[in-house]
C-alpha positions in Angstrom: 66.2 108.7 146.2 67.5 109.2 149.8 71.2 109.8 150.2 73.6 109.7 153.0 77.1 109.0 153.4 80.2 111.5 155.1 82.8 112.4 156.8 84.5 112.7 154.0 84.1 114.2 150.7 85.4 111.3 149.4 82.0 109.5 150.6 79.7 112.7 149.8 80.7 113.7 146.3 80.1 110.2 144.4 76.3 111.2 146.2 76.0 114.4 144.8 77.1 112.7 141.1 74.4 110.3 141.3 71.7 112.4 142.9 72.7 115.0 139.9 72.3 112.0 137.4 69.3 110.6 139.1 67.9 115.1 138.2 68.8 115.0 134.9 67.0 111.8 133.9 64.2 111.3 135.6 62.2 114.9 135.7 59.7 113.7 138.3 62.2 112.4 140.7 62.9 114.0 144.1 66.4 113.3 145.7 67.1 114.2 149.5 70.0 113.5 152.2 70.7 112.5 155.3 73.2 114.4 156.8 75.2 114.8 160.4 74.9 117.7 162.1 78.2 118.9 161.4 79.8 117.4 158.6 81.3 118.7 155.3 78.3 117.2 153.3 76.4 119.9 155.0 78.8 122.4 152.9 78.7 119.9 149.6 75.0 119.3 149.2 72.7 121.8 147.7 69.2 119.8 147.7 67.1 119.0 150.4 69.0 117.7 154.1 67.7 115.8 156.7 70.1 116.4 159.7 70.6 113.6 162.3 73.1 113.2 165.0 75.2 110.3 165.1 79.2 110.0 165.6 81.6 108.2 164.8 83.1 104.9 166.4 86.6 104.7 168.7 88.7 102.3 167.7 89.4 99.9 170.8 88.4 99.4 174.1 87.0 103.2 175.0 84.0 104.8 177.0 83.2 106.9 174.8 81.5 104.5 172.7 78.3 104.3 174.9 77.9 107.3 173.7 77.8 105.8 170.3 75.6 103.3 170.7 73.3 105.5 172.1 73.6 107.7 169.6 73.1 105.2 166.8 69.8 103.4 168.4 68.4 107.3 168.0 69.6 107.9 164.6 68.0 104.8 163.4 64.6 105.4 164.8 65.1 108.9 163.7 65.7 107.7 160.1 62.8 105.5 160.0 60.8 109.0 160.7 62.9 110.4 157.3 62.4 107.7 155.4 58.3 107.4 156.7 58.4 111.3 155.2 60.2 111.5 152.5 59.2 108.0 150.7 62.0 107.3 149.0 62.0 104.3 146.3 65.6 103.3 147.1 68.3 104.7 149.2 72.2 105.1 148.3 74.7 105.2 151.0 78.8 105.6 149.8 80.2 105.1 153.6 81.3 106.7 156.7 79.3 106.4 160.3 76.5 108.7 158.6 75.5 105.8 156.3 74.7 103.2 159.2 71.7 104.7 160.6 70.2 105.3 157.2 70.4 102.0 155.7 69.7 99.9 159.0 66.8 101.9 159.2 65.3 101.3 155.3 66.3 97.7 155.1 64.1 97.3 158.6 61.5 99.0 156.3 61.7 97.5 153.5 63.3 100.3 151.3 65.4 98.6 148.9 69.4 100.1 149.8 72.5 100.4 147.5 75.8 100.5 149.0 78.6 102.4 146.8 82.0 101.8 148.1 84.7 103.7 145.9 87.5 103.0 148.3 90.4 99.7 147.5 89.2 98.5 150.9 85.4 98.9 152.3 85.3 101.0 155.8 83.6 99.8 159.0 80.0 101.0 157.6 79.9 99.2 154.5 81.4 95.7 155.9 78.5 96.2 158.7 75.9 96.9 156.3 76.5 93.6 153.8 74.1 91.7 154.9 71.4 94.4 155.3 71.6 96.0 151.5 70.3 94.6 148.3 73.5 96.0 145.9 76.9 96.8 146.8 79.0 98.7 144.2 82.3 98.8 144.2 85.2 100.0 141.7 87.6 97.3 142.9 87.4 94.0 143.8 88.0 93.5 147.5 88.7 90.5 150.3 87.0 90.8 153.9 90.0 91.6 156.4 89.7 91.8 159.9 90.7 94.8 161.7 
């Protein structure tokens, strides 16, 4: 299983529950994640990271945001190079701008994705990612609202 998610620990630790599930009951299985260069999951996670370097979006109207997309059209092609690697079965994202690259990049593979939201209201990532996943979980139910 490949895992990404961050920015939060709020997004990384439901990962590291899983991936320590996923350990404990399957004995062959190998779990890895995708990480940002800097973020806390770098701190949190203690199996094997695969670092990529994405950022986050600005809200509004703002130049910086080339640099985002820029950014992101690496990261995804960069993940697709993880996931070619690593050969994951299925990949689990929980949120934040590290989760977009990852998924994008195994549902244009093929990979089967799950999308774990534990928030009330799903961020930016997980709204962009609906129609690219094959299971969204979430722990309440929720309405589309525009931002």
């Amino acid at each position: 299983v490949l895992f990404c998610g961050g920015g939060t620990a709020g997004h990384v630790n439901p990962s590291i529950e899983v991936a320590q599930s996923v350990l404990r009951n399957s004995l062959d299985s190998k779990v890895a994640y995708v990480t940002t260069l800097n973020g806390i999951e770098n701190q949190l996670v203690d199996f094997k990271k695969y670092p990529i370097d994405v950022i986050g979006l600005y809200r509004g109207l703002n130049l910086k945001n080339i640099s985002f997309f820029v950014k992101l059209i690496k990261a995804v092609e960069e993940c697709k190079k993880i996931i070619r690697e690593f050969h994951p079965n299925v990949i689990f994202g929980t949120g934040g701008y590290a989760t977009y690259p990852v998924i994008a990049a195994g549902h244009k593979l093929g990979i089967k994705t799950v999308l774990h939201e534990s928030n009330a209201i799903p961020g930016k990532a997980i709204k962009s990612l609906e129609g690219d996943t094959n299971k969204i979980l979430v722990n309440f139910k929720y309405y589309l609202q525009k931002d």
